[in-house]
SEMARVO-132428 format. One record per atom (N, C-alpha, C): residue in one letter; atom name; x, y negated, z. Coordinates in steps of 0.001 Angstrom, whole numbers. Example, Ala and Ser with C-alpha at 12.3 -4.5 7.8 and 13.67 -1.06 7.14 Angstrom:
2
@res: A, atom: N, px: 13190, py: 5690, pz: 7800 .
@res: A, atom: CA, px: 12300, py: 4500, pz: 7800 .
@res: A, atom: C, px: 13200, py: 3300, pz: 7800 .
@res: S, atom: N, px: 12850, py: 2250, pz: 7080 .
@res: S, atom: CA, px: 13670, py: 1060, pz: 7140 .
@res: S, atom: C, px: 12900, py: -30, pz: 7870 .
END
This chain:
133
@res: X, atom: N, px: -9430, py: 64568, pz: -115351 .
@res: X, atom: CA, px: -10518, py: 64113, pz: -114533 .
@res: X, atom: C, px: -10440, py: 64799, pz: -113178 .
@res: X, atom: N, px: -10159, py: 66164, pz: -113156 .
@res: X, atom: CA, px: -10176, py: 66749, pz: -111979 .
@res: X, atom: C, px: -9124, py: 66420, pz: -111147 .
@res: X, atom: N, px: -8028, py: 66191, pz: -111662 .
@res: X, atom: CA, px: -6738, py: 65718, pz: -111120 .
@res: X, atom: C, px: -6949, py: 64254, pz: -110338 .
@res: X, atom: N, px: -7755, py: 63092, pz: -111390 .
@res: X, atom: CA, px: -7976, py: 62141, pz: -110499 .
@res: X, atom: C, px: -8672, py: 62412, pz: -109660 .
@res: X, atom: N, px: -9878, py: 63411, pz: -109430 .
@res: X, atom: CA, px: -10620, py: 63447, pz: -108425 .
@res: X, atom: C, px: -9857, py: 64266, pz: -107205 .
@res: X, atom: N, px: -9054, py: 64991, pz: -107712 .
@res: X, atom: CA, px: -8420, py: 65291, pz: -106253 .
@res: X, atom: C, px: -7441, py: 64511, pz: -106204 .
@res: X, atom: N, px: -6702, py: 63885, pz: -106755 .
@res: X, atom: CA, px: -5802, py: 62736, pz: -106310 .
@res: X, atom: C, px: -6919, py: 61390, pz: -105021 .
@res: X, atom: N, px: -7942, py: 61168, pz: -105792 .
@res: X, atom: CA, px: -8976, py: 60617, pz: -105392 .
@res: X, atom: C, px: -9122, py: 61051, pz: -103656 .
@res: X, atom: N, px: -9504, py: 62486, pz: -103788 .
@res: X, atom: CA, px: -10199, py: 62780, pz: -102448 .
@res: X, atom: C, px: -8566, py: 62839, pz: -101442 .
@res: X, atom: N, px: -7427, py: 63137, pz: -102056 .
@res: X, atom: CA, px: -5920, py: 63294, pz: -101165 .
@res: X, atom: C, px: -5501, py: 61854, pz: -100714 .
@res: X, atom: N, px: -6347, py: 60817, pz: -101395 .
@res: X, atom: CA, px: -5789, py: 59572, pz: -101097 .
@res: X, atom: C, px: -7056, py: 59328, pz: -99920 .
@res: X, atom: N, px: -8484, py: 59883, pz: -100267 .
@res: X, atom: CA, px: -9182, py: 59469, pz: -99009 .
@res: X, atom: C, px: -8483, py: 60415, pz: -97737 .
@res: X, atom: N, px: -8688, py: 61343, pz: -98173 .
@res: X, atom: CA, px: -7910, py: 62113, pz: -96875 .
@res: X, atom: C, px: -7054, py: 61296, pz: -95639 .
@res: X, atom: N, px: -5903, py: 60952, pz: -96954 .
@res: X, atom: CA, px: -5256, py: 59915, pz: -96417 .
@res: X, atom: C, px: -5776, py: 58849, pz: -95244 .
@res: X, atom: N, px: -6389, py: 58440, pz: -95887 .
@res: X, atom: CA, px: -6870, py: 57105, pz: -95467 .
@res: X, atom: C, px: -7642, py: 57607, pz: -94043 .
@res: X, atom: N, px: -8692, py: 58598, pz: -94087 .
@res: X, atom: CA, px: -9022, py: 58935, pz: -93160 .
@res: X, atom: C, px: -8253, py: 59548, pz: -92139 .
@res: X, atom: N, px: -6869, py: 60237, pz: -92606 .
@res: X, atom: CA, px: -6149, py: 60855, pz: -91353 .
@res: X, atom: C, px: -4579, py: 59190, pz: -90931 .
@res: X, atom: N, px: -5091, py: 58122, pz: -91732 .
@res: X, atom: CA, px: -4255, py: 57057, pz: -91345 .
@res: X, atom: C, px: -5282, py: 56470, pz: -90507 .
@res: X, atom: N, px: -6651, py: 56232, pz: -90845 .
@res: X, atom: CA, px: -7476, py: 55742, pz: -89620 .
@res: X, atom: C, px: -7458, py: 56437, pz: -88249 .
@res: X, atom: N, px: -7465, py: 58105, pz: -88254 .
@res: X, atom: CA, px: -7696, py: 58778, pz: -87239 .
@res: X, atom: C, px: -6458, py: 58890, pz: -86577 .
@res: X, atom: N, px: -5390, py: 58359, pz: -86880 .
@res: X, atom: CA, px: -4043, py: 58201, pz: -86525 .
@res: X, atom: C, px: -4154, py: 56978, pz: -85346 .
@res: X, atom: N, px: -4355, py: 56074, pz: -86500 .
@res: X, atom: CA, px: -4472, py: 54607, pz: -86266 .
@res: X, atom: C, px: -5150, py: 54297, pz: -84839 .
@res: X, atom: N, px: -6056, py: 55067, pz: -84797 .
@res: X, atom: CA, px: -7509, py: 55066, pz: -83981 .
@res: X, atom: C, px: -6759, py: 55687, pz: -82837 .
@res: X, atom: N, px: -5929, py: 56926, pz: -82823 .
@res: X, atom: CA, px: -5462, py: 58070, pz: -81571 .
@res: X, atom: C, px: -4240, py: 56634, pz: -81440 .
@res: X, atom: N, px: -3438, py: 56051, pz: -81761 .
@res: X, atom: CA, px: -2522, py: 55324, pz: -81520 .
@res: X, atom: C, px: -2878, py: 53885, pz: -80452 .
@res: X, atom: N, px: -4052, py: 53150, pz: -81050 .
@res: X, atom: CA, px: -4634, py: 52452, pz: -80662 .
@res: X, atom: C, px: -5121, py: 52912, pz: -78961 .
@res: X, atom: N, px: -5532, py: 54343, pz: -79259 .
@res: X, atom: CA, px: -6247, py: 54240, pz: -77502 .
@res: X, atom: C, px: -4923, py: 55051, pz: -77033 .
@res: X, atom: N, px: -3852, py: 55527, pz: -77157 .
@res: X, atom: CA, px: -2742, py: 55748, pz: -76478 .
@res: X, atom: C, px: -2194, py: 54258, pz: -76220 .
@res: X, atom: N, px: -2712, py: 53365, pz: -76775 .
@res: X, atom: CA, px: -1549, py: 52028, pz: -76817 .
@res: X, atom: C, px: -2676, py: 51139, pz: -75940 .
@res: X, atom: N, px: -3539, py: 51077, pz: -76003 .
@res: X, atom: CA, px: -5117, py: 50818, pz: -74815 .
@res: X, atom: C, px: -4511, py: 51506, pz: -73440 .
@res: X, atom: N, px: -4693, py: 52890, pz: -73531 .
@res: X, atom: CA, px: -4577, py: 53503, pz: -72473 .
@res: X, atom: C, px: -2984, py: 52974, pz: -71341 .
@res: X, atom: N, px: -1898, py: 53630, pz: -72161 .
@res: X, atom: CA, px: -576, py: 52627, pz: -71467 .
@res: X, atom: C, px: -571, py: 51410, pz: -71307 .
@res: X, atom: N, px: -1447, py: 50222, pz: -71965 .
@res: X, atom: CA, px: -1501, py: 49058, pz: -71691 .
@res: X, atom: C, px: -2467, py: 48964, pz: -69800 .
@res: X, atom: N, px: -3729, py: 49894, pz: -70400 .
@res: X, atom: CA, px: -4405, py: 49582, pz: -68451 .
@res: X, atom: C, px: -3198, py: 50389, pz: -67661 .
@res: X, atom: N, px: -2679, py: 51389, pz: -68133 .
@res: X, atom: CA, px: -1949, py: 52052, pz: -66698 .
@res: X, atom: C, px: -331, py: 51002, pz: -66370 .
@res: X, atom: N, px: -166, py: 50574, pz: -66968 .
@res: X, atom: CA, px: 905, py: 49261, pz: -67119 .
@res: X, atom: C, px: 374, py: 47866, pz: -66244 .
@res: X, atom: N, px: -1298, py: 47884, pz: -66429 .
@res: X, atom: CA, px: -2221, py: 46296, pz: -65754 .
@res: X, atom: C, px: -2307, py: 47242, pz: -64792 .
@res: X, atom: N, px: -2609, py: 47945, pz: -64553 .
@res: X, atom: CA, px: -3459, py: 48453, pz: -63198 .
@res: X, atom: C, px: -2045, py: 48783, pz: -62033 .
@res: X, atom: N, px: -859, py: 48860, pz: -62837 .
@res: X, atom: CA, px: 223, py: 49330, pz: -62228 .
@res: X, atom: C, px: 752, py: 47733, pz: -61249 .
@res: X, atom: N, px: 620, py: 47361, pz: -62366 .
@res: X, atom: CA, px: 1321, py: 45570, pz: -61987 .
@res: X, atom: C, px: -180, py: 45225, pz: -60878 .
@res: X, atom: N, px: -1312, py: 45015, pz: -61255 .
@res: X, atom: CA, px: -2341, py: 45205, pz: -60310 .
@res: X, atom: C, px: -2214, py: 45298, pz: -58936 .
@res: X, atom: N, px: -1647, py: 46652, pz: -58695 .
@res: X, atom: CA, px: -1782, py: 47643, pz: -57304 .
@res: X, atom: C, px: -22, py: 46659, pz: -56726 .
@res: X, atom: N, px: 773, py: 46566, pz: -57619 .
@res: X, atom: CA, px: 2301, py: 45704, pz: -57160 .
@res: X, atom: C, px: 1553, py: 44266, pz: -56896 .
@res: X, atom: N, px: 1016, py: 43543, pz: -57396 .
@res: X, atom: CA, px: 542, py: 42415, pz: -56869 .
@res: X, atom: C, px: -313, py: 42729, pz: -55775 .
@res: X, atom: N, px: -1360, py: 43355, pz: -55452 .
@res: X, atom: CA, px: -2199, py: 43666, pz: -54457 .
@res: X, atom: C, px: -1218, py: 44355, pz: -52882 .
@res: X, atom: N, px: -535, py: 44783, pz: -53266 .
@res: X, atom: CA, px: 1086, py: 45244, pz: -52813 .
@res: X, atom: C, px: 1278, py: 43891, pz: -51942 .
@res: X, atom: N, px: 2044, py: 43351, pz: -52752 .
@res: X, atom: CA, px: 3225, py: 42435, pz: -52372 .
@res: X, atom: C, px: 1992, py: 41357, pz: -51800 .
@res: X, atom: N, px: 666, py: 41365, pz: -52031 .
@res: X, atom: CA, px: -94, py: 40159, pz: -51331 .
@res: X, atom: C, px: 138, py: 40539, pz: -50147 .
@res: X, atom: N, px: -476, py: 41597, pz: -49903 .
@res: X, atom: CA, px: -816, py: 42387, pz: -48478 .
@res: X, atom: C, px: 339, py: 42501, pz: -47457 .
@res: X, atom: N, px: 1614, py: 42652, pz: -48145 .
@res: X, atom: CA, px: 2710, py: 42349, pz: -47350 .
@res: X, atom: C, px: 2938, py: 40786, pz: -46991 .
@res: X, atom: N, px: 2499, py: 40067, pz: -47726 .
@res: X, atom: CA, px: 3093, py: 38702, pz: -47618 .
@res: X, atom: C, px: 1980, py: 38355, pz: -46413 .
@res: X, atom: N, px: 420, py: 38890, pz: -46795 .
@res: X, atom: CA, px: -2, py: 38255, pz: -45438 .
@res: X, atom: C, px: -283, py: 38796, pz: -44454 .
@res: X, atom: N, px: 285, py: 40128, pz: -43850 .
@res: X, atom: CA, px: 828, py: 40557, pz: -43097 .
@res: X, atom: C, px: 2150, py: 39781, pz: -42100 .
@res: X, atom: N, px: 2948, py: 39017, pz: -42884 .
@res: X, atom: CA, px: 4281, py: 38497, pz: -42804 .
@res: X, atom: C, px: 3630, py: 37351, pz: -41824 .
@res: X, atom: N, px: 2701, py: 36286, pz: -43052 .
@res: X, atom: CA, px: 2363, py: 35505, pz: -42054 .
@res: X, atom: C, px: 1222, py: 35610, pz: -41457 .
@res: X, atom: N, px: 446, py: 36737, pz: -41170 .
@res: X, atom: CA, px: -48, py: 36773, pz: -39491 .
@res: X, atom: C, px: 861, py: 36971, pz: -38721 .
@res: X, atom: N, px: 2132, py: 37689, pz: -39119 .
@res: X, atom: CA, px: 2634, py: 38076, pz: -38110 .
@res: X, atom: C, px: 3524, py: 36784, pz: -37395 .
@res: X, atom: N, px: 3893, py: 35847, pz: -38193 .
@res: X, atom: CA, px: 4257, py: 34793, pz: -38048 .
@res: X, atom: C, px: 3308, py: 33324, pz: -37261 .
@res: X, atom: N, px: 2235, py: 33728, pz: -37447 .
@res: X, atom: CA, px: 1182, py: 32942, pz: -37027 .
@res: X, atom: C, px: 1138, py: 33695, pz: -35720 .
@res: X, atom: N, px: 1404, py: 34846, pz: -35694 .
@res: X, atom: CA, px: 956, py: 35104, pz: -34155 .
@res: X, atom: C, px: 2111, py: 35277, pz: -33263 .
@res: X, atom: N, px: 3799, py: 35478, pz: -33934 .
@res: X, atom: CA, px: 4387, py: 34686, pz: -32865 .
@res: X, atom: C, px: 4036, py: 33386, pz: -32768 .
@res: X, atom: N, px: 4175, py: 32524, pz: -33159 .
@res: X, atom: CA, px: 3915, py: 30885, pz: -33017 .
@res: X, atom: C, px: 2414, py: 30746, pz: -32122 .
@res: X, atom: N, px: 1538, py: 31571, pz: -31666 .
@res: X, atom: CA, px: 541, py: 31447, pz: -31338 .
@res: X, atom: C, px: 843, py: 31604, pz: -29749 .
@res: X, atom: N, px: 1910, py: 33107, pz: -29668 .
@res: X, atom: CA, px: 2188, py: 33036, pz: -28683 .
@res: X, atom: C, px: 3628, py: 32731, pz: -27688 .
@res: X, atom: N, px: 3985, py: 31942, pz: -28789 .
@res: X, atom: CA, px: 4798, py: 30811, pz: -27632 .
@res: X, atom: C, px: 4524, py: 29750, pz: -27863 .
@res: X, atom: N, px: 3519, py: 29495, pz: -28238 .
@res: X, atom: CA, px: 2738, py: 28375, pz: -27686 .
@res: X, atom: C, px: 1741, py: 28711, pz: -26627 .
@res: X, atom: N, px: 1364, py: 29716, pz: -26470 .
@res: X, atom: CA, px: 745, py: 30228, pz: -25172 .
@res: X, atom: C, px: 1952, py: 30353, pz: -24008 .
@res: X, atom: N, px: 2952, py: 30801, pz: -24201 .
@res: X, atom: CA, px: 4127, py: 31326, pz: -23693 .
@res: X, atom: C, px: 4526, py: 29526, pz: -22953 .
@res: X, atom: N, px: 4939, py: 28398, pz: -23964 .
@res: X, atom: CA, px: 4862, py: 27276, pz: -23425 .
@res: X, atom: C, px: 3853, py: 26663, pz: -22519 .
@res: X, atom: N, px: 2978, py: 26952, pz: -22822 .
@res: X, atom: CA, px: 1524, py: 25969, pz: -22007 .
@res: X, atom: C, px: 1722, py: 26748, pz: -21155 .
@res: X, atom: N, px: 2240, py: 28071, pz: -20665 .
@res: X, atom: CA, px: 2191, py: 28729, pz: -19124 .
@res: X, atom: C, px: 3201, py: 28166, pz: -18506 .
@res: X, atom: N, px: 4471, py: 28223, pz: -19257 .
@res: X, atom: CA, px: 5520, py: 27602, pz: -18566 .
@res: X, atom: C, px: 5520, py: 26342, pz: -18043 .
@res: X, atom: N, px: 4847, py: 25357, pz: -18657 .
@res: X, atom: CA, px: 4192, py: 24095, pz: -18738 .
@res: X, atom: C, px: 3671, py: 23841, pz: -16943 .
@res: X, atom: N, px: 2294, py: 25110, pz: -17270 .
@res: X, atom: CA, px: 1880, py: 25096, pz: -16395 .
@res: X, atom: C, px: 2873, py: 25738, pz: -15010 .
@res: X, atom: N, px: 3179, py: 26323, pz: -15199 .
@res: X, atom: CA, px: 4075, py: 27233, pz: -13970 .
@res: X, atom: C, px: 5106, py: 25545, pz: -13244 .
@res: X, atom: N, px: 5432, py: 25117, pz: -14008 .
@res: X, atom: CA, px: 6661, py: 24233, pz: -13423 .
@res: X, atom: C, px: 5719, py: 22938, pz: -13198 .
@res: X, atom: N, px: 4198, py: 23031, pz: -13601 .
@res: X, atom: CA, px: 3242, py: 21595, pz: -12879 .
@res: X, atom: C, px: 3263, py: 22323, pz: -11641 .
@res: X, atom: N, px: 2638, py: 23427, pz: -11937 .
@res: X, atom: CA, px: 2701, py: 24044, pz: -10171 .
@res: X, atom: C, px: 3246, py: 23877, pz: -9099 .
@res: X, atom: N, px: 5110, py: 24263, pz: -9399 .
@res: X, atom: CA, px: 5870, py: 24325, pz: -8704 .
@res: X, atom: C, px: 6328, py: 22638, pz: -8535 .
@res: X, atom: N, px: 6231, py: 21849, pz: -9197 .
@res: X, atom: CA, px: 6632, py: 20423, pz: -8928 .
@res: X, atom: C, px: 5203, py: 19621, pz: -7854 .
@res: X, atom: N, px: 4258, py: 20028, pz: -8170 .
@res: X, atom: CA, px: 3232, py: 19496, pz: -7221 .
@res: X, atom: C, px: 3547, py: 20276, pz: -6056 .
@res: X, atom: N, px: 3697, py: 21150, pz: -5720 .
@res: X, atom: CA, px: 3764, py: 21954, pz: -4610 .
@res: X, atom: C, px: 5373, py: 21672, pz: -4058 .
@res: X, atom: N, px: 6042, py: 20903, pz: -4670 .
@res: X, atom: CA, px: 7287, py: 20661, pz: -4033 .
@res: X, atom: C, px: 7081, py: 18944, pz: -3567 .
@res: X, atom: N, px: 6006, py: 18508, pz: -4332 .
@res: X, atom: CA, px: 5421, py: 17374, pz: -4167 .
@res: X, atom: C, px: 4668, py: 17128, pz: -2491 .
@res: X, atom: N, px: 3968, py: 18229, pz: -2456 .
@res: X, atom: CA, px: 3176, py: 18142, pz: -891 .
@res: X, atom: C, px: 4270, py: 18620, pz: -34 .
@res: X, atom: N, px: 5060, py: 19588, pz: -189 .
@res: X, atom: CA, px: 6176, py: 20062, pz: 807 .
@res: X, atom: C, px: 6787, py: 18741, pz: 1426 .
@res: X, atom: N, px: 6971, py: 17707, pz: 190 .
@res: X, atom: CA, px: 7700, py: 16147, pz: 1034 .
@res: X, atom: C, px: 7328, py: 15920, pz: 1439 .
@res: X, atom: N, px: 6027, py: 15856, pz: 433 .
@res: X, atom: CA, px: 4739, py: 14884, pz: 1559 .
@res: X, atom: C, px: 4933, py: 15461, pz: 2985 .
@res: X, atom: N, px: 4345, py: 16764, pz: 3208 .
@res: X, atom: CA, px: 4717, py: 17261, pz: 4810 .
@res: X, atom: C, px: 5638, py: 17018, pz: 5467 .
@res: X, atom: N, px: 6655, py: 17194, pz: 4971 .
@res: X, atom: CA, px: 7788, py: 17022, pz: 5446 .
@res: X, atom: C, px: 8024, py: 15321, pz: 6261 .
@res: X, atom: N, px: 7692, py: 14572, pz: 5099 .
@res: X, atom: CA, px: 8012, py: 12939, pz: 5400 .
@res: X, atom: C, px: 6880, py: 12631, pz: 6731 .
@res: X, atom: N, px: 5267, py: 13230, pz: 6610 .
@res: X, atom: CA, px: 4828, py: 13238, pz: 7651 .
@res: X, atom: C, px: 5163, py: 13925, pz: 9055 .
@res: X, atom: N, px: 5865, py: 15098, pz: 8974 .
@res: X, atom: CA, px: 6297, py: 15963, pz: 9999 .
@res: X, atom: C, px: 8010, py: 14858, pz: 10960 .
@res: X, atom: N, px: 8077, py: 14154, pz: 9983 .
@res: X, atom: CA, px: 9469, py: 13759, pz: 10203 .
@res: X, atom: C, px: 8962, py: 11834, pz: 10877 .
@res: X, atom: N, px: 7780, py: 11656, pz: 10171 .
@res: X, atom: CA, px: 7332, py: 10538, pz: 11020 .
@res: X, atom: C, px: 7002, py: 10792, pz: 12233 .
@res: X, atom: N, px: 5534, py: 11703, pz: 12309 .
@res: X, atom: CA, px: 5487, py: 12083, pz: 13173 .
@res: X, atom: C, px: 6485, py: 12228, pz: 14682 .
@res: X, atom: N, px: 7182, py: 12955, pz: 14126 .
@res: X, atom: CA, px: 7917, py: 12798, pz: 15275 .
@res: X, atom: C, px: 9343, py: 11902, pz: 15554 .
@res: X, atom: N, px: 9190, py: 11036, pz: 14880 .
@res: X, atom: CA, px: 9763, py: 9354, pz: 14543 .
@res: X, atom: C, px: 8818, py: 8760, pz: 16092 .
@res: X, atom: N, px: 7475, py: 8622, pz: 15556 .
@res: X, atom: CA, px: 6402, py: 8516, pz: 16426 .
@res: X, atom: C, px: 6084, py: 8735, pz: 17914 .
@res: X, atom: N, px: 6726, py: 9847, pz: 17904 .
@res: X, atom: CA, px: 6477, py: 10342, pz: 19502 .
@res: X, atom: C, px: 7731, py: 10361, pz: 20189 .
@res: X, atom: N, px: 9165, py: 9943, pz: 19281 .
@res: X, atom: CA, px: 10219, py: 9866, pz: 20247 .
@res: X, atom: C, px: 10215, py: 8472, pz: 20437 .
@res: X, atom: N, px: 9906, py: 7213, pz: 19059 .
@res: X, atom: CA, px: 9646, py: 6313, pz: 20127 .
@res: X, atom: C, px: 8477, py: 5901, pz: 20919 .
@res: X, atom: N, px: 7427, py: 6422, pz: 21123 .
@res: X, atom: CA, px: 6486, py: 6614, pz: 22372 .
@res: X, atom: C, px: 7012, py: 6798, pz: 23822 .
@res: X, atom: N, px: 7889, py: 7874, pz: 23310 .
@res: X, atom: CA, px: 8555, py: 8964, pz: 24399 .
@res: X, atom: C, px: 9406, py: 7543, pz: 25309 .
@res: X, atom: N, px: 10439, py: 6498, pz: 24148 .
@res: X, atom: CA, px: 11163, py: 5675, pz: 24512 .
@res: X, atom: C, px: 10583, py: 4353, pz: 25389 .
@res: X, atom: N, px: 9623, py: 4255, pz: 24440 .
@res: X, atom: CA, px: 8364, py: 3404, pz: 25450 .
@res: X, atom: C, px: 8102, py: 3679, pz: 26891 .
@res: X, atom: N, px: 7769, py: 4817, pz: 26651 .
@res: X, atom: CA, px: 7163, py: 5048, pz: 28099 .
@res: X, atom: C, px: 8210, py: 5233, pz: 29252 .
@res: X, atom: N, px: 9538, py: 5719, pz: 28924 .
@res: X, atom: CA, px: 10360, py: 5466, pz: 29192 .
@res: X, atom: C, px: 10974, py: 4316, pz: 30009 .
@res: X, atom: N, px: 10906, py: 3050, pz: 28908 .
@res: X, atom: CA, px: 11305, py: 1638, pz: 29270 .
@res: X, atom: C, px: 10289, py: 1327, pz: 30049 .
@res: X, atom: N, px: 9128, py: 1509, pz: 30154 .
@res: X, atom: CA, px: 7664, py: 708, pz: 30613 .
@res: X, atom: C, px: 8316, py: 1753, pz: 32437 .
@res: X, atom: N, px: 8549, py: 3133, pz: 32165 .
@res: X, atom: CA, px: 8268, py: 3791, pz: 33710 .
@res: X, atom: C, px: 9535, py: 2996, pz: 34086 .
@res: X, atom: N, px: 10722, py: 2837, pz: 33652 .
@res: X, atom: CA, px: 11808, py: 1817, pz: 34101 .
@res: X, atom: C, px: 11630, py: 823, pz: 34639 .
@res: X, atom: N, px: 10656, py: -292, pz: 33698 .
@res: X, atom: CA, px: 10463, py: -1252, pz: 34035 .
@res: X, atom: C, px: 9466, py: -1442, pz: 35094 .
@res: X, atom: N, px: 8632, py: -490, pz: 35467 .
@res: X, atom: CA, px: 7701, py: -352, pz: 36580 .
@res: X, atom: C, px: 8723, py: -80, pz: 37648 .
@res: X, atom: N, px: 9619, py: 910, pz: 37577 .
@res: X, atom: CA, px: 10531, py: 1187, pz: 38743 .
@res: X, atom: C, px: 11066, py: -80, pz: 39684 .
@res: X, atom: N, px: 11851, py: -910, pz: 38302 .
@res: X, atom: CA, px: 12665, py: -2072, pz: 38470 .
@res: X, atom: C, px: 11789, py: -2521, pz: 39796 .
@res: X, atom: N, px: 10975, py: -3275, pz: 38985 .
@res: X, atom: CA, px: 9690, py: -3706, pz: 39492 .
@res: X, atom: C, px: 8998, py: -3270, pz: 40835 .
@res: X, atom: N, px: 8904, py: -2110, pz: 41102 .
@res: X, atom: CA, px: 8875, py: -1865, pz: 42481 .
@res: X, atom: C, px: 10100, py: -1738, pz: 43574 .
@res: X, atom: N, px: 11598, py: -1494, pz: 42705 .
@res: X, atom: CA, px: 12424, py: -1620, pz: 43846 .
@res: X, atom: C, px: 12757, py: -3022, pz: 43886 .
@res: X, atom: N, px: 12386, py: -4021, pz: 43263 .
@res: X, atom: CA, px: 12673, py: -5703, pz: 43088 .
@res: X, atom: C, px: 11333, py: -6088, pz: 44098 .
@res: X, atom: N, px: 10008, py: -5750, pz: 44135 .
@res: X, atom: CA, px: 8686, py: -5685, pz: 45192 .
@res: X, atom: C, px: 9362, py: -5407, pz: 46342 .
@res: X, atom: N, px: 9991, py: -4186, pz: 46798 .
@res: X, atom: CA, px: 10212, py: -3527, pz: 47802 .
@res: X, atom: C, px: 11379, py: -4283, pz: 48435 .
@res: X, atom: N, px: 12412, py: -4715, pz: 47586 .
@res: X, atom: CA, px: 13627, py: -5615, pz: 47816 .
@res: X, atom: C, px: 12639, py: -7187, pz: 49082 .
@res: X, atom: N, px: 11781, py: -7322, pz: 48245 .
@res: X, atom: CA, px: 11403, py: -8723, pz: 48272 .
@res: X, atom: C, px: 11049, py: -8712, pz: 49910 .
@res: X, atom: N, px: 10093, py: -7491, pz: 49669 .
@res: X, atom: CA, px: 9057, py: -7500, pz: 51131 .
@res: X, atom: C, px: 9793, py: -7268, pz: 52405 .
@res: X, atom: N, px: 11315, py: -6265, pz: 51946 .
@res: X, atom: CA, px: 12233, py: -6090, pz: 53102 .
@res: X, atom: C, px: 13210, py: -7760, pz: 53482 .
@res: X, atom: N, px: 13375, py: -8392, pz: 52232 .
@res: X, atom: CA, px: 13771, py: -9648, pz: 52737 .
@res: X, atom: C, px: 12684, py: -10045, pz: 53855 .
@res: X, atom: N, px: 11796, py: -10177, pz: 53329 .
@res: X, atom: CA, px: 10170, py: -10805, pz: 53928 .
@res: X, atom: C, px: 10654, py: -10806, pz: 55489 .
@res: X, atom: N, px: 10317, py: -9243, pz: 54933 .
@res: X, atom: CA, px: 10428, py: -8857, pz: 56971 .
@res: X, atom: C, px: 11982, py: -9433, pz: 57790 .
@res: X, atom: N, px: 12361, py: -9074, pz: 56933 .
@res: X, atom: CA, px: 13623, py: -9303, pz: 57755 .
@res: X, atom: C, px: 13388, py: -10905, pz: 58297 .
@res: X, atom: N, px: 13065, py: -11880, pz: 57404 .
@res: X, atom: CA, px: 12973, py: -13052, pz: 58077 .
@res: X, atom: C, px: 11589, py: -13305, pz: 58749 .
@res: X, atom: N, px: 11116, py: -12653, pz: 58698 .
@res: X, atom: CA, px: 9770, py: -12623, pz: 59844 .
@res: X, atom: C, px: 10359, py: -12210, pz: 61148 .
@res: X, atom: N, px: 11105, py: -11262, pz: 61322 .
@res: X, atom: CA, px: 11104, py: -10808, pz: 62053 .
@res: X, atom: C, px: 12666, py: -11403, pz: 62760 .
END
């Protein structure tokens, strides 16, 4: 009888130092399981943070050459309008004085033709006299 009863209490023993085993195994096997999630965790939270890092950084070249374009854009409207009025001036500067050389030629032919005109008068009146006289 005594024998089963300590066979009895060596088998609870048992049982209780296979639970308290069981139990220390379980939260060592808990415990490495979160430091294993929390590990992979912090590597995903990781590799996000790099990735969107990557593309801001990518978004903000592309942001700024597209700023970089619309200046250039603008820089060469600039310089083409402003090479635009330079003709313009130019074609007026070049009429202009289209303008006043033939004026110049006019007045020219007209003081000629007034000349003519008075030495052809003057011709006339010396005939005149001559046969008046």
């Amino acid at each position: 009888q005594q024998l089963l009863e300590h066979i009895n209490e060596g088998e609870m023993i048992d049982r209780r130092t296979d639970d308290v085993i069981d139990k220390k195994t379980d939260d060592v096997i808990d415990r490495r399981a979160d430091n294993v999630i929390n590990i992979r965790e912090n590597d995903v939270i990781e590799v996000t943070n790099e990735a969107e890092d990557y593309v801001v950084d990518d978004v903000d070249d592309m942001v700024n050459e597209a700023v970089i374009d619309e200046i250039a854009d603008q820089v060469v409207e600039v310089i083409v309008n402003k090479m635009d009025r330079a003709v313009e001036e130019m074609g007026e500067m070049v009429n202009k004085e289209v303008n006043e050389s033939v004026n110049e030629v006019v007045v020219y032919e007209i003081m000629d033709e007034i000349m003519v005109n008075e030495m052809t008068n003057e011709s006339e009146e010396e005939k005149e006299n001559m046969l008046t006289d």
